[in-house]
N, C-alpha and C positions, 0 to 999 in steps of 0.2 A: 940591471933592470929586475924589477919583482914579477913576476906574474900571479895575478890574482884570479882568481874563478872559483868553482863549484863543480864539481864533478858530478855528471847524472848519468840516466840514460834516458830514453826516450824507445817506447816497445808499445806494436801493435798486434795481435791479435786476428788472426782472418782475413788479410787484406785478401781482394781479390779483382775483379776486372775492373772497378771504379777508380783511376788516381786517387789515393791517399794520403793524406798531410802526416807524415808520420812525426814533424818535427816544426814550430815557426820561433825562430830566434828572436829573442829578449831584444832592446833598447842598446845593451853592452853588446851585445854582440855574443859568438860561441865559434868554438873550435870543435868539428867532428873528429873523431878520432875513430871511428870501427862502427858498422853497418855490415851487420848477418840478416840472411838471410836463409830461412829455414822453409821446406819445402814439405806440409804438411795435408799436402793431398795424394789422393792414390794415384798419383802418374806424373810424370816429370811436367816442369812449370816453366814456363819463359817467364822472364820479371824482367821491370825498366827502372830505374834509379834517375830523376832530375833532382836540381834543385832549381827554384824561382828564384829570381832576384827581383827583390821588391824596388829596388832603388833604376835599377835598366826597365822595370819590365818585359825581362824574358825566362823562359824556361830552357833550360841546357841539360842534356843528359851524363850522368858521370859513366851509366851501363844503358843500352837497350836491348832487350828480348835475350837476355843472357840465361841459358841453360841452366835448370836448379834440378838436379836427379831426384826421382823419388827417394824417402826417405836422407836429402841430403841437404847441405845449406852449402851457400857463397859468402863471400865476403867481399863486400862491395869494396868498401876503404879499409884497408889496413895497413898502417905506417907511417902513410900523410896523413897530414891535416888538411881538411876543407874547412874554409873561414865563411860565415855565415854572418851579415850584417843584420843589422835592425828588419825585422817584418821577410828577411829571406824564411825560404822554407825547403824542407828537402821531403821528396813524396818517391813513394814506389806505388806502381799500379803489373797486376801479374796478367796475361794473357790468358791466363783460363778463368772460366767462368765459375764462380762459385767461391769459397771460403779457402785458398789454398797456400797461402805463405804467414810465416809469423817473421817479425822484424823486430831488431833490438839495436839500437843505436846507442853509443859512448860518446858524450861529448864534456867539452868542459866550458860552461855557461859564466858570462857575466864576464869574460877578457877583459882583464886592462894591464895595459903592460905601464906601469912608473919609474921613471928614471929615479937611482940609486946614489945618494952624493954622499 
């Protein structure tokens, strides 16, 4: 089999108490590969990681209210892959109030896996 895709990332900027769409998957589909998260407020930050799935409609969490130390970051996924269909989406929203995490996600967009003859 070939795999074919696109390598990107997807990076927000201030998220903070509002759920955040930091990611909504193409038609092909995408594989997550690594979700940091960076704790850029003055005092340590609780953060929640779902994703949607547009095809169930529901929301599932990968982390909730997971510990980010000041001055520190997490890493949501690192190693596995999360598969993201058509119109899913992957959002973090942080428990304190104000401008306090930045987010940077690795995926590879546009999967398609073709048999090889």
């Amino acid at each position: 089999m070939t795999m074919l895709g696109k390598f990107r990332n997807a990076v927000k900027k201030d998220v903070g108490n509002t759920s955040t769409t930091i990611y909504t998957a193409p038609a092909a589909g995408s594989y997550l590969i690594q979700c940091d998260i960076a704790c850029t407020s003055n005092s340590g930050v609780q953060v929640s990681v779902s994703v949607e799935d547009a095809s169930q409609g529901v929301e599932v969490f990968l982390v909730k209210n997971a510990p980010v130390p000041v001055g520190s970051s997490i890493q949501v996924i690192d190693g596995q892959k999360i598969v993201l269909e058509e119109a899913d989406k992957l959002k973090v929203v942080c428990e304190t109030t104000g401008k306090a995490v930045d987010v940077v996600v690795s995926l590879v967009e546009n999967v398609n896996l073709e048999p090889t003859y």
